[in-house]
N, C-alpha and C positions, 0 to 999 in steps of 0.2 A: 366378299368384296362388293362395293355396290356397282351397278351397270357403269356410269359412269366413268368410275377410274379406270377402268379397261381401258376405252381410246385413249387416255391421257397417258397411262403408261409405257401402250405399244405407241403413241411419238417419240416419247421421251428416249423408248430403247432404240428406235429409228434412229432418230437421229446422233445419240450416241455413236452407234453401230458407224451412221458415216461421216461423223465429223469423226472417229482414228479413222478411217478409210483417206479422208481428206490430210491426214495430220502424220500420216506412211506407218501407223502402225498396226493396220491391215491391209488387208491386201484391196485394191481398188473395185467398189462396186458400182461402176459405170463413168465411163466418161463425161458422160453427159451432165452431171452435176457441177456446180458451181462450187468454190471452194468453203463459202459460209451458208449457202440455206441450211448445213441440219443445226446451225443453231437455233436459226426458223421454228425448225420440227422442236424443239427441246423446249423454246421460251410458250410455243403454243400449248404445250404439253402440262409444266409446267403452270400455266396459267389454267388451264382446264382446272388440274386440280385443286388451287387456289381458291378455285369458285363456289365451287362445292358447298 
């Protein structure tokens, strides 16, 4: 794998991870997040490896 796709994939799993958190089909990882940033994490993520 090249350096690069590393951070792109740990967003992409991020944010998956908490938009089901956001979406009740896991369990909640933190209050404090808003109901759409991990889309955020996923289109940044996404677009990283786009770039490449």
């Amino acid at each position: 794998m090249r350096p690069k796709l590393i951070p792109a994939l740990i967003l992409i799993i991020l944010g998956i991870g908490f938009l089901l958190s956001n979406l009740g089909l896991m369990p909640r990882l933190g209050p404090i997040f808003a109901q759409w940033w991990p889309v955020i994490l996923i289109v940044v993520g996404v677009a990283m490896l786009l770039r490449r």
